[in-house]
N, C-alpha and C positions, 0 to 999 in steps of 0.2 A: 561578331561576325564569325558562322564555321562556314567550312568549306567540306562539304561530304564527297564523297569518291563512291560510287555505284560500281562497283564493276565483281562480278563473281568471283571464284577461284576458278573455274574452268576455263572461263574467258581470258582469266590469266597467264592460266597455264598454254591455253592457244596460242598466245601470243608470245610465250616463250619460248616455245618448240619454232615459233615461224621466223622466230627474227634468229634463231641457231640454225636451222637450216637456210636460212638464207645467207648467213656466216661461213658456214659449208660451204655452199655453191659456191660464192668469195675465193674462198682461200682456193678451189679446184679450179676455177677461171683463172687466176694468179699464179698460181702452178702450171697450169697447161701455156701458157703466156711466155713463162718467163724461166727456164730452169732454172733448180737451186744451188746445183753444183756448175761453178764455169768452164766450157770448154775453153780449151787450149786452139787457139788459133794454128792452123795448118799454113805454110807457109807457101805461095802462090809458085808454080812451075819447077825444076828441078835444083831448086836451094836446098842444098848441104851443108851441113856445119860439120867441121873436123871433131873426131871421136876419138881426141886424145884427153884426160884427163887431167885433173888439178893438182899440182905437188902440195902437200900438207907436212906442214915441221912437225915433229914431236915434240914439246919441250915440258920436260920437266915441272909441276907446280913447287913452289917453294911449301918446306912442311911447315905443320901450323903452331905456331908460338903464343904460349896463352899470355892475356895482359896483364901487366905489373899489377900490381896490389894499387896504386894511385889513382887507374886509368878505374880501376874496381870500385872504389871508392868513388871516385867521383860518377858513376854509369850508378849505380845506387843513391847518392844524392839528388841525383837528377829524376831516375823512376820515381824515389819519395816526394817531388817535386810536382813532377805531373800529376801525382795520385791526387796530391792536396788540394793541386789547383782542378783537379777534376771535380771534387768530393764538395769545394767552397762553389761551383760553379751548380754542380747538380743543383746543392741546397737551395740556393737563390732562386732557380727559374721552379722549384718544387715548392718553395714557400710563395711565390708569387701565383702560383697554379691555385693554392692553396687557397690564399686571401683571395684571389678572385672568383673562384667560386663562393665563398662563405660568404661575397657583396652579393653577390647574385642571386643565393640564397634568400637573403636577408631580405633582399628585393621584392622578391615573388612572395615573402610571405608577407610584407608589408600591403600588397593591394587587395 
């Protein structure tokens, strides 16, 4: 059983250009619709808000203290941890990619 497809390359390309400008037209109807920046709502009759400002503290950051040699040590065991288990985890779904292709293979040549 095939299944053939008649259709030319102009006729394709017709149909590309119509379903993009009709994409266009879209997003300008949805634009025109709907703006994309939100106004601030105006607040109804002569509501004022008082135009004094907010006190902010200064404070200080504490300066930076680098970590002991233990905290080191273990932030390094952990990275070589994750690699590993990255590295064991690729393998298996690459070697499974693998094998299933090479059944697949084997498949199609079989008929």
């Amino acid at each position: 059983m095939s299944l053939t497809l008649a259709l030319s390359v102009e006729a394709l390309t017709v149909r590309v250009a119509l379903i993009a400008a009709l994409a266009i037209v879209a997003l300008l109807l949805t634009a025109w619709r709907k703006p994309a920046r939100a106004e601030s709502r105006s607040p109804r009759g002569g509501l004022r808000r008082p135009s004094h400002g907010v006190l902010v503290e200064h404070v200080d950051a504490p300066l930076y203290k680098r970590p002991g040699p233990i905290r080191r040590i273990l932030a390094l065991a952990a990275s070589g941890g994750i690699g590993i288990l990255t590295g064991v985890l690729s393998a298996i779904v690459i070697a499974f990619a693998v094998a299933w292709a090479v059944i697949w293979m084997s498949g199609l040549l079989q008929r």
